[in-house]
N, C-alpha and C positions, 0 to 999 in steps of 0.2 A: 194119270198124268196130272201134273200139276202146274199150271199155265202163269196162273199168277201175274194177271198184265195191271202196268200200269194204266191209270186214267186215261194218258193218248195213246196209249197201242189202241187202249176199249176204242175210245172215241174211232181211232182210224178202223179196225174190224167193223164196228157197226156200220161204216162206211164200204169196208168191201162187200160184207155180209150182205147189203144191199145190192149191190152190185156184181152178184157173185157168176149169175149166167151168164156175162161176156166177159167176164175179169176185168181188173182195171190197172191202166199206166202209171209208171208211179207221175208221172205229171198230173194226172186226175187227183190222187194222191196229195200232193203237196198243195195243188190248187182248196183241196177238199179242207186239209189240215190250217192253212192261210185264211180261209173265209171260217173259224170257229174264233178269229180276234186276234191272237198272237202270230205274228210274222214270223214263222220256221224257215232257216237257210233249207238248202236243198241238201246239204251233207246231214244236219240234223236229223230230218225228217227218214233220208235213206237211215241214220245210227236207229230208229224207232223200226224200220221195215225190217232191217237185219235181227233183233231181238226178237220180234215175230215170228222171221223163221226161226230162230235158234229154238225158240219154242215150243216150236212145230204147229202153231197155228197158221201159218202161211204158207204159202210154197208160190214159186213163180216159174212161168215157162216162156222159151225166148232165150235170147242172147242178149247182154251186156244193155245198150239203151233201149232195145227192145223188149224187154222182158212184161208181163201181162202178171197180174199177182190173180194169187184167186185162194179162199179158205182153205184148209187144211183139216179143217173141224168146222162141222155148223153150228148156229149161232144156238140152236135147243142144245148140240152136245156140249160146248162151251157154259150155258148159262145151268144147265143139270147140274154139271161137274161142280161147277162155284156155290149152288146151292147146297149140297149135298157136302160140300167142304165143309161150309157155316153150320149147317146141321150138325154137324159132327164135333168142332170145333167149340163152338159155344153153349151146344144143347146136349152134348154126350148122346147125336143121333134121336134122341126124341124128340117127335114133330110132337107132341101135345104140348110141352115146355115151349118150344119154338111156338106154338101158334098163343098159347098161355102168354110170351111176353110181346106178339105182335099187339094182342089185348089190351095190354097195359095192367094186367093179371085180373080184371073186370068182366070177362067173359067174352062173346062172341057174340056180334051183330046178327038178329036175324038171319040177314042177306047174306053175312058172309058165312054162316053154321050152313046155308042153304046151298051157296060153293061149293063149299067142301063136302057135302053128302051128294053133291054132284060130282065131284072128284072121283070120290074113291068108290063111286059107284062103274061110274068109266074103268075104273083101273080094273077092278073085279072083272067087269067082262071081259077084258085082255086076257085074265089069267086061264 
Protein backbone atom coordinates (compact mmCIF):
# COMPACT_ATOMS: atom_id res chain seq x y z
CA UNK A 1 0.00 0.00 0.00
CA UNK A 2 1.06 3.22 -0.84
CA UNK A 3 0.28 5.97 1.83
CA UNK A 4 2.02 8.87 0.36
CA UNK A 5 1.09 11.61 3.10
CA UNK A 6 1.63 14.90 2.82
CA UNK A 7 4.05 16.98 5.43
CA UNK A 8 0.74 17.72 7.70
CA UNK A 9 -1.04 14.49 7.67
CA UNK A 10 2.94 13.17 8.77
CA UNK A 11 3.05 15.97 11.17
CA UNK A 12 -0.72 15.14 12.42
CA UNK A 13 0.18 10.85 12.55
CA UNK A 14 3.12 11.56 14.48
CA UNK A 15 0.78 13.19 16.66
CA UNK A 16 -1.77 10.45 16.99
CA UNK A 17 1.11 7.87 16.80
CA UNK A 18 1.90 9.32 20.03
CA UNK A 19 -1.11 9.23 21.40
CA UNK A 20 -2.47 6.10 20.01
CA UNK A 21 -3.44 4.16 23.43
CA UNK A 22 -6.34 6.40 24.25
CA UNK A 23 -6.96 7.76 20.65
CA UNK A 24 -7.51 11.34 20.27
CA UNK A 25 -10.43 14.02 19.53
CA UNK A 26 -10.17 15.77 16.79
CA UNK A 27 -10.18 18.88 18.97
CA UNK A 28 -6.76 17.59 20.50
CA UNK A 29 -6.28 17.42 16.83
CA UNK A 30 -6.67 20.82 15.66
CA UNK A 31 -5.44 22.17 19.02
CA UNK A 32 -2.13 19.98 18.18
CA UNK A 33 -2.19 21.22 14.39
CA UNK A 34 -2.69 25.16 15.70
CA UNK A 35 0.36 25.22 18.27
CA UNK A 36 2.95 23.93 15.02
CA UNK A 37 2.47 28.01 13.88
CA UNK A 38 -0.13 28.16 11.26
CA UNK A 39 -3.69 28.80 12.35
CA UNK A 40 -5.84 25.77 10.58
CA UNK A 41 -9.74 26.48 10.40
CA UNK A 42 -11.48 23.43 11.71
CA UNK A 43 -12.99 22.45 8.35
CA UNK A 44 -9.27 22.35 6.91
CA UNK A 45 -7.83 20.38 9.49
CA UNK A 46 -11.17 17.75 9.35
CA UNK A 47 -10.14 18.01 4.84
CA UNK A 48 -6.33 16.58 6.23
CA UNK A 49 -8.20 13.81 8.76
CA UNK A 50 -10.45 12.71 5.99
CA UNK A 51 -7.41 11.95 3.44
CA UNK A 52 -5.90 10.06 6.27
CA UNK A 53 -8.65 7.83 6.31
CA UNK A 54 -9.09 7.57 2.73
CA UNK A 55 -5.62 6.25 3.02
CA UNK A 56 -6.31 3.94 5.43
CA UNK A 57 -3.86 5.15 7.89
CA UNK A 58 -6.53 6.39 10.19
CA UNK A 59 -9.64 5.03 11.23
CA UNK A 60 -12.07 6.54 13.90
CA UNK A 61 -14.66 5.25 16.19
CA UNK A 62 -17.60 7.10 17.74
CA UNK A 63 -20.44 8.97 16.19
CA UNK A 64 -20.30 12.31 14.42
CA UNK A 65 -18.68 14.99 17.23
CA UNK A 66 -17.63 12.26 19.16
CA UNK A 67 -15.52 10.34 17.17
CA UNK A 68 -11.87 9.25 18.82
CA UNK A 69 -9.10 8.73 15.82
CA UNK A 70 -6.61 6.15 16.42
CA UNK A 71 -3.74 4.49 13.72
CA UNK A 72 -4.65 2.25 11.30
CA UNK A 73 -1.04 1.34 10.66
CA UNK A 74 1.90 1.94 13.15
CA UNK A 75 4.37 4.26 13.02
CA UNK A 76 7.43 1.13 12.18
CA UNK A 77 4.82 -0.16 9.63
CA UNK A 78 4.28 3.32 7.99
CA UNK A 79 8.00 4.37 8.22
CA UNK A 80 9.37 0.58 6.81
CA UNK A 81 6.82 0.99 3.99
CA UNK A 82 8.40 4.72 3.08
CA UNK A 83 11.77 3.35 3.31
CA UNK A 84 11.73 0.60 1.43
CA UNK A 85 9.65 2.85 -1.28
CA UNK A 86 12.91 5.16 -1.46
CA UNK A 87 15.10 2.01 -1.65
CA UNK A 88 13.45 0.84 -4.48
CA UNK A 89 12.77 3.97 -6.08
CA UNK A 90 16.14 5.77 -6.24
CA UNK A 91 18.39 2.75 -5.41
CA UNK A 92 16.91 0.02 -7.62
CA UNK A 93 16.48 -1.85 -4.04
CA UNK A 94 20.19 -1.90 -3.30
CA UNK A 95 20.97 -0.88 0.28
CA UNK A 96 24.77 -0.83 -0.50
CA UNK A 97 24.18 2.16 -3.32
CA UNK A 98 21.71 3.55 -0.62
CA UNK A 99 24.14 3.45 2.21
CA UNK A 100 27.14 4.30 -0.58
CA UNK A 101 25.25 7.71 -1.14
CA UNK A 102 24.21 8.40 2.61
CA UNK A 103 28.33 8.42 2.50
CA UNK A 104 28.72 10.92 0.20
CA UNK A 105 30.36 7.95 -1.81
CA UNK A 106 33.49 8.38 0.87
CA UNK A 107 32.77 5.30 2.79
CA UNK A 108 31.35 4.63 6.12
CA UNK A 109 32.19 5.98 9.64
CA UNK A 110 33.60 3.76 11.98
CA UNK A 111 30.50 4.11 14.18
CA UNK A 112 28.23 3.90 11.61
CA UNK A 113 29.97 0.41 9.58
CA UNK A 114 29.69 -0.64 13.55
CA UNK A 115 25.54 -0.02 13.22
CA UNK A 116 25.14 -1.73 10.73
CA UNK A 117 27.07 -5.04 11.41
CA UNK A 118 24.84 -4.66 14.38
CA UNK A 119 21.78 -4.55 12.20
CA UNK A 120 22.01 -7.19 10.17
CA UNK A 121 23.47 -9.30 12.83
CA UNK A 122 19.91 -8.80 14.82
CA UNK A 123 18.14 -9.51 11.65
CA UNK A 124 20.08 -12.94 11.05
CA UNK A 125 18.93 -14.07 14.32
CA UNK A 126 15.26 -13.46 13.39
CA UNK A 127 15.70 -15.61 10.39
Amino acid sequence: MDYNLKPKEYEIMKFIWENASEGVAFGEIHSYVNSLGKNESRQRVNCFIQSLMSKGVLSATGEDRHKIYVPAVSRKEYEQLVANKLLKQLYGGSLSLFVSALSGGEGLSDEDARELRKLLRERNKKK
